[in-house]
matplotlib code that plots the C-alpha trace (Angstrom):
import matplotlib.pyplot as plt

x = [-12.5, -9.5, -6.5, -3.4, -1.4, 2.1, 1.5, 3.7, 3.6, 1.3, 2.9, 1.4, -0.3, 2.0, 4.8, 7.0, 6.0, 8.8, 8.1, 10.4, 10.0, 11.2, 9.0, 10.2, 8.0, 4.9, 2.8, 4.7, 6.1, 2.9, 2.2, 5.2, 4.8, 1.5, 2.4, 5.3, 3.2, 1.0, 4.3, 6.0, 9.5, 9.9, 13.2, 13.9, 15.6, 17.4, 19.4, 23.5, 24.6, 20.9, 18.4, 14.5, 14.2, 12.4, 15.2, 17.2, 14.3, 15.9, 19.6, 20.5, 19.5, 17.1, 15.1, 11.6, 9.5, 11.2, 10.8, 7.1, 6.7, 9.7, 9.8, 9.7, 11.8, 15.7, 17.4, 19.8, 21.0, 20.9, 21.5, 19.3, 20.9, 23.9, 24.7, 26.0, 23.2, 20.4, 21.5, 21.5, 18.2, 17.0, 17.7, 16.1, 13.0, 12.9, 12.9, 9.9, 6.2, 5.5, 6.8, 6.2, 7.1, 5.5, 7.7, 5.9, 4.6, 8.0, 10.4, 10.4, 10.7, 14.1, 15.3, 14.7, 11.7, 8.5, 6.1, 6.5, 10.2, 9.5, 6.9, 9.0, 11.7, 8.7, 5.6, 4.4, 5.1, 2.4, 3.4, 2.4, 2.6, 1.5, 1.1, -0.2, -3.2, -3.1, -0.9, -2.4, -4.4, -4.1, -3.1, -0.9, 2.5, 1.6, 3.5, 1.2, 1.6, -0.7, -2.4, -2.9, -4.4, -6.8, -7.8, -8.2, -10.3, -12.8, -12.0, -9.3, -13.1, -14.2, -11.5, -11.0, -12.6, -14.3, -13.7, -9.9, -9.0, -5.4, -4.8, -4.9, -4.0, -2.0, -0.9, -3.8, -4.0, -0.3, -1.6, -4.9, -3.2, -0.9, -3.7, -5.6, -2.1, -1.6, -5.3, -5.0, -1.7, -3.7, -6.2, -3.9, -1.4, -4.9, -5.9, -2.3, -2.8, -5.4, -4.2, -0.6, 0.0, 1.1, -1.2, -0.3, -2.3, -2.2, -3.9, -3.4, -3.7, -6.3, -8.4, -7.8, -8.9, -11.7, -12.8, -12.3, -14.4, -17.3, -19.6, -19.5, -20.0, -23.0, -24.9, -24.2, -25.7, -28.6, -29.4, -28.0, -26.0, -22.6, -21.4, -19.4, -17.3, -19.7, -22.4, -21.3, -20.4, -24.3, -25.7, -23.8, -24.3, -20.3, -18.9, -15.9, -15.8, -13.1, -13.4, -12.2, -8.6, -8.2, -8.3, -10.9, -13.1, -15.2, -18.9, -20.9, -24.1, -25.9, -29.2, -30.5, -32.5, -30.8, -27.6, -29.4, -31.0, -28.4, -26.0, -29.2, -28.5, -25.0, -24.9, -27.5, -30.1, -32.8, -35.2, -32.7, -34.4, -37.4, -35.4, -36.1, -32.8, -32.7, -36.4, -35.3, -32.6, -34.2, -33.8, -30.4, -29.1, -31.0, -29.5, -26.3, -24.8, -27.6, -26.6, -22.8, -23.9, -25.7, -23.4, -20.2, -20.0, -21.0, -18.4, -16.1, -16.9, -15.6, -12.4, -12.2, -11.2, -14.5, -16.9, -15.3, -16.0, -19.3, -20.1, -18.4, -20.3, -23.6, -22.8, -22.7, -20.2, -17.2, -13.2, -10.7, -9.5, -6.0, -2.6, 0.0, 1.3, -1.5, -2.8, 0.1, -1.0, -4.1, -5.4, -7.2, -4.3, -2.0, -4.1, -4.4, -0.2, -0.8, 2.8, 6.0, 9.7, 12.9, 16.6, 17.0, 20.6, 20.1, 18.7, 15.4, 13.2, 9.1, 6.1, 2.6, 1.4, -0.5, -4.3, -5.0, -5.0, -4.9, -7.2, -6.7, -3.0, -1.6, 1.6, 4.0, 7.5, 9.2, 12.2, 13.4, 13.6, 17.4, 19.7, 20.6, 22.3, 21.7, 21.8, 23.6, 26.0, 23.6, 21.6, 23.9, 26.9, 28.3, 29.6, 26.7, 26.4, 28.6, 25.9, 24.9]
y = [9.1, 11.7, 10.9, 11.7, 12.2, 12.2, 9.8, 6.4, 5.1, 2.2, -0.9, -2.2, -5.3, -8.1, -6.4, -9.7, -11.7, -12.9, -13.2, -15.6, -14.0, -16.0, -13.7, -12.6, -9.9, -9.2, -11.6, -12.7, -9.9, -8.1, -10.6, -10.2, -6.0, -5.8, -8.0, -5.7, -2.6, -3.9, -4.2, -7.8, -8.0, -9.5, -10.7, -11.4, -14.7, -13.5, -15.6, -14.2, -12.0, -11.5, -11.7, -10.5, -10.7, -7.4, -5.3, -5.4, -4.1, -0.7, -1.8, -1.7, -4.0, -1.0, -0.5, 1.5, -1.8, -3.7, -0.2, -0.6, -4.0, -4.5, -1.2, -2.3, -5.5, -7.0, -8.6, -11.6, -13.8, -17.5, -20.6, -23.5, -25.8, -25.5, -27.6, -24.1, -21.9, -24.6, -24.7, -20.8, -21.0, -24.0, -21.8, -19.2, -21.1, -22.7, -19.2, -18.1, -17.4, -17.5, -18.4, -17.2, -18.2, -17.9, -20.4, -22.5, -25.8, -28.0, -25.3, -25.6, -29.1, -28.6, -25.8, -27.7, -25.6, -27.0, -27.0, -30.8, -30.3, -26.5, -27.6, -30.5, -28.1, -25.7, -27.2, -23.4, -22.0, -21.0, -21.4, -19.3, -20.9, -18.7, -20.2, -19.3, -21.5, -24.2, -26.9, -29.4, -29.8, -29.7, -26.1, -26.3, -26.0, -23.6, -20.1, -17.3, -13.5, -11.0, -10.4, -14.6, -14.3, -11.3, -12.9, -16.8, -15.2, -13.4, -10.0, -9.1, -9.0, -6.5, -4.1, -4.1, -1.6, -3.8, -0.9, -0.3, -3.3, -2.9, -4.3, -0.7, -0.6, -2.0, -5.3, -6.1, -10.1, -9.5, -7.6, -9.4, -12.3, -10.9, -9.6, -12.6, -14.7, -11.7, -12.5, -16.1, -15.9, -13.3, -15.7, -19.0, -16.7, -16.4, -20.0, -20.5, -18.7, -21.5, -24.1, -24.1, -25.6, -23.9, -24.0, -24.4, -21.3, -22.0, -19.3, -19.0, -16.0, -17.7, -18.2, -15.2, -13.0, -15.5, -14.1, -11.1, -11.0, -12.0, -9.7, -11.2, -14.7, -13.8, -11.9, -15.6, -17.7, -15.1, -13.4, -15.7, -12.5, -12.5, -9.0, -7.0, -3.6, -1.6, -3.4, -2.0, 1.9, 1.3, 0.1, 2.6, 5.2, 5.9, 8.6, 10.3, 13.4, 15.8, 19.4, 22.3, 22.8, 18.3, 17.6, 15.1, 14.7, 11.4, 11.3, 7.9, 9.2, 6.0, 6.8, 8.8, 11.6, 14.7, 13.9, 14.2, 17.4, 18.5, 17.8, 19.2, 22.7, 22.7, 21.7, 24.8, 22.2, 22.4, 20.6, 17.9, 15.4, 16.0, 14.4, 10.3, 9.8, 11.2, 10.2, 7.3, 4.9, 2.9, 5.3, 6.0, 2.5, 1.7, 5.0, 5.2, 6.4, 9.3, 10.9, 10.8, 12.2, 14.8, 15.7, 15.4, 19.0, 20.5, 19.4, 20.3, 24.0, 25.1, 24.3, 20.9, 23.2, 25.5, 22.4, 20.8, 23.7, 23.8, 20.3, 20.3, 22.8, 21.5, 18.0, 15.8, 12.8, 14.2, 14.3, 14.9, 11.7, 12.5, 11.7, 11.0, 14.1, 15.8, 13.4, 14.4, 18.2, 17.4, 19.1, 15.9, 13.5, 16.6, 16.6, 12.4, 12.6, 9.7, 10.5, 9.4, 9.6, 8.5, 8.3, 5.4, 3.4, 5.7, 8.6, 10.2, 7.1, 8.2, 6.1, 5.9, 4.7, 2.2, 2.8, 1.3, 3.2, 1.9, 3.3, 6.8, 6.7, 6.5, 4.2, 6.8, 5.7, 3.4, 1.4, 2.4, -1.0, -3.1, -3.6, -7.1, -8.7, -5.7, -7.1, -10.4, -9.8, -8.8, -11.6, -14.2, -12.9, -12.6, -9.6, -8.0, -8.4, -5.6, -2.6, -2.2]
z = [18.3, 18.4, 16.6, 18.0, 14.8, 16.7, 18.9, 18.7, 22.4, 21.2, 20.0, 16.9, 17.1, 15.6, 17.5, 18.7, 15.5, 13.4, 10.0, 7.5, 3.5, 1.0, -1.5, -5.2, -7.1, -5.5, -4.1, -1.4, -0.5, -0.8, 2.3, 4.4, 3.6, 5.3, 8.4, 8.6, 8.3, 11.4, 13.8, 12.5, 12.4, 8.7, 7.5, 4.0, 3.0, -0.4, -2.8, -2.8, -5.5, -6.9, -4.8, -5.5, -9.0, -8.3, -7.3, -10.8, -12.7, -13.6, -14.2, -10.1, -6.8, -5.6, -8.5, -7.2, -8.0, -5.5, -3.0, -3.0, -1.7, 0.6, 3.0, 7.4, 6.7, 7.2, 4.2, 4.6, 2.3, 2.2, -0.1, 1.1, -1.5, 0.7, 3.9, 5.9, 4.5, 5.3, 9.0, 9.2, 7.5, 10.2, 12.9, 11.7, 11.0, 15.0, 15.9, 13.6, 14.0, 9.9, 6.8, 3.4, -0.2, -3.6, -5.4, -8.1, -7.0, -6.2, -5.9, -2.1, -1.3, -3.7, -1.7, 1.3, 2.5, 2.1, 4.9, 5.7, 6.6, 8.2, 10.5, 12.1, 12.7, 14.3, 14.8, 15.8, 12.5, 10.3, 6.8, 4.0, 0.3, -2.6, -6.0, -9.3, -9.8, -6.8, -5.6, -7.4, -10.7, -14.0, -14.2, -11.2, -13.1, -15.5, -15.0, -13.8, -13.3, -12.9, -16.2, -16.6, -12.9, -13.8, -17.5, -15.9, -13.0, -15.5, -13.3, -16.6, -19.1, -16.6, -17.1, -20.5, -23.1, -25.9, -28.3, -27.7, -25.8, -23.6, -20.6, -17.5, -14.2, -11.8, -10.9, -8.7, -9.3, -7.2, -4.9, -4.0, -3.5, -1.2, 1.0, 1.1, 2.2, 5.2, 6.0, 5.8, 8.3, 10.5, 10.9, 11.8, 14.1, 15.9, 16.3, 17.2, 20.5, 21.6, 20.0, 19.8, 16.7, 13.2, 9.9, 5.9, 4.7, 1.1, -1.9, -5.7, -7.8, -9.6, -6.6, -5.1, -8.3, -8.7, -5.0, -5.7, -8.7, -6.6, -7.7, -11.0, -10.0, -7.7, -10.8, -13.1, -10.2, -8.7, -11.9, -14.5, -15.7, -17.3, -16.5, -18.7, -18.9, -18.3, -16.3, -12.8, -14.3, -15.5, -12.2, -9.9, -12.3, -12.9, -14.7, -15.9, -18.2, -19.6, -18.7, -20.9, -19.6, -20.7, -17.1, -16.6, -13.1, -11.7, -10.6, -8.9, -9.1, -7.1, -7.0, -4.2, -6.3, -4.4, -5.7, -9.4, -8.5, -7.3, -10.5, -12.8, -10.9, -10.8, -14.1, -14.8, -16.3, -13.6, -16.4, -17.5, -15.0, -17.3, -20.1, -20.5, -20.4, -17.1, -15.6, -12.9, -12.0, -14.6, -17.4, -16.6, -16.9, -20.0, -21.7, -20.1, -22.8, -23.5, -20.5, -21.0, -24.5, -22.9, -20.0, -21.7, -23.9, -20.8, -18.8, -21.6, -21.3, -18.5, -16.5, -14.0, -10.5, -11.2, -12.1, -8.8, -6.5, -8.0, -7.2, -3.9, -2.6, -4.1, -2.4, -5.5, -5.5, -7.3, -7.5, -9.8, -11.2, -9.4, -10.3, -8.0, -7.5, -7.1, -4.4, -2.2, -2.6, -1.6, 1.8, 3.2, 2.1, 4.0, 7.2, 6.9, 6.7, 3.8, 3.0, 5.3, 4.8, 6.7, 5.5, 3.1, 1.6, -1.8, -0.3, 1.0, 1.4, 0.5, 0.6, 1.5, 5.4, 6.0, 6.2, 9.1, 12.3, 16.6, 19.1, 17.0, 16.2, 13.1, 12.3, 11.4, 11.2, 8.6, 7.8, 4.1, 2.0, 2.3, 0.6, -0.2, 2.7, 5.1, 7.9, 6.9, 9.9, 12.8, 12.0, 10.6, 11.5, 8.9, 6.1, 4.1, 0.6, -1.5, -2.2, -6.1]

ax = plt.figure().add_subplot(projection="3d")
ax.plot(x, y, z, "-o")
ax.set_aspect("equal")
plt.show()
């Protein structure tokens, strides 16, 4: 298939879907982001003055962690605790194709926007409610954010070094359970067509992370295997080492043997397959650390850009483990255009495209994140909320 890079004649495919956010931090709008990134017009219900916790997390109301979740969308602002602002918000919902909130269990039936009361006003509306460990049950009130989700779910044990233990990485209990909610809505908006009729799409953090650790699970039931830190880098024969100049690089050797003969010449160890240690697939589970024993000081003798050029062109699963920056110099991330812009409220707005490309063209255009109340008057009609 071609890709016409340039191309945006093609309307995305939940072009004419309105989406109704009512998302603080990340899950939610995790959710309403990636319906937004497909062509859904998402407009976020915001409380006055404040709005997304998210926004004030670096002393302003456009901090850059509220950036990454909310780019594509509209920003109003809204009391439902308030006769006038419930109306608004009423009309907004008989208007809507979905809503989404990630309030703990109770919070919406107090602000006048649980699903019971939504879907009367709109029996259309699919509604989206995101909490931290289920609706009901004994855990269901219990206050949950990403590490909680990732420990609770087992997934956190898999992270976690065992000899310098500190939770790494990024918040991807959030962020799972934002793509499971955008699949759960995907999903209902599509029985809607045939049937007519709105869904509750409900998911937890806990349940999502618990999916998403499926690996794990399948090992306890088939194998009667409780995985740990290293029991996949074992299996798929993961590695990282540091190279002379402290830059470090990433190989996943799997198992097909060219990619070991291959490493053995580049490497300049023809023999090293000779080595138990390095026999078969076998030997290098069982003595996993061996071969890093044995690989590592040869790594560490010669810059990371020679070993990778070497490797590269010998065909051996490799890549620099990347920062950010140096992902956007990258040729391939270049020619993929990974990187779009557009004017923003505090300046040149950057962020990363969605992945996902339609019949060959990629989605590149983007509304910069709003600022609270943008668009207060075009929708509500009334004056947006003063800029901080």
């Amino acid at each position: 298939m071609s890709t016409n890079a340039n191309s945006q004649s093609g309307a995305l495919p939940l072009a004419g879907v309105t989406v109704l956010e009512m998302g603080t931090f990340i899950t939610g709008p995790c959710a309403g982001m990636l319906l937004a990134d497909l062509g859904a017009r998402v407009i976020k219900i915001e409380q006055p003055g404040s709005g997304d916790p998210f926004r004030a997390f670096k002393g302003t109301l456009y901090s850059p962690h509220f950036q990454t979740w909310n780019r594509n969308k509209q920003s109003v602002t809204l009391d439902t605790r308030g006769a006038v602002d419930l109306a608004a918000f009423e009309a907004l919902v008989a208007q809507a194709d979905v809503f989404i909130q990630n309030f703990r269990p109770g919070v919406a039936k107090k602000l006048g926007v649980d699903w019971e009361r939504l879907h009367a006003i709109n029996p259309r509306l699919v509604y989206a409610s995101i909490s931290g460990f289920g609706a009901t049950g004994p855990d269901a009130d219990r206050p949950a954010f990403d590490t909680v989700a990732q420990a609770a779910s087992g997934f956190l044990r898999l992270l976690v070094n065992p000899v310098h233990p500190r939770v790494v990485g990024p918040a991807i209990g959030d962020m799972m359970t934002g793509f499971y909610t955008a699949q759960g809505v995907l999903a209902a908006l599509l029985q809607r067509a045939t049937t007519g009729q709105g869904r509750l799409v409900e998911t937890s953090m806990f349940e999502a992370m618990a999916h998403f650790n499926l690996d794990d699970f399948t090992h306890l039931f088939a194998a009667d295997q409780v995985m740990d830190a290293y029991s996949r880098p074992h299996v798929s024969q993961s590695y990282v080492f540091q190279c002379s100049d402290g830059l470090w690089l990433a190989l996943h050797m799997s198992s097909p043997p060219k990619f070991w003969e291959n490493l053995a010449e580049a490497v300049g160890q023809p023999d090293m397959l000779q080595l138990p240690a390095f026999a078969d697939r076998n030997a290098r589970i069982a003595h996993y650390e061996d071969v890093v024993a044995h690989l590592a000081p040869i790594f560490a003798s010669r810059p990371r850009a020679e070993w990778l050029a070497t490797l590269r062109r010998l065909e051996v699963p490799s890549a620099p483990v990347a920062t950010s920056v140096e992902v956007l110099e990258d040729e391939q991330a270049k020619h993929l255009q990974l990187e779009i812009s557009t004017p923003g409220p505090m300046g040149e707005f950057r962020t990363i495209r969605s992945p996902i490309s339609f019949d060959g063209q990629r989605s590149l255009s983007v509304t910069a994140p709003p600022l609270l109340g943008q668009d207060n008057d075009a929708i509500l009609g009334r004056r947006a909320e003063a800029a901080e």
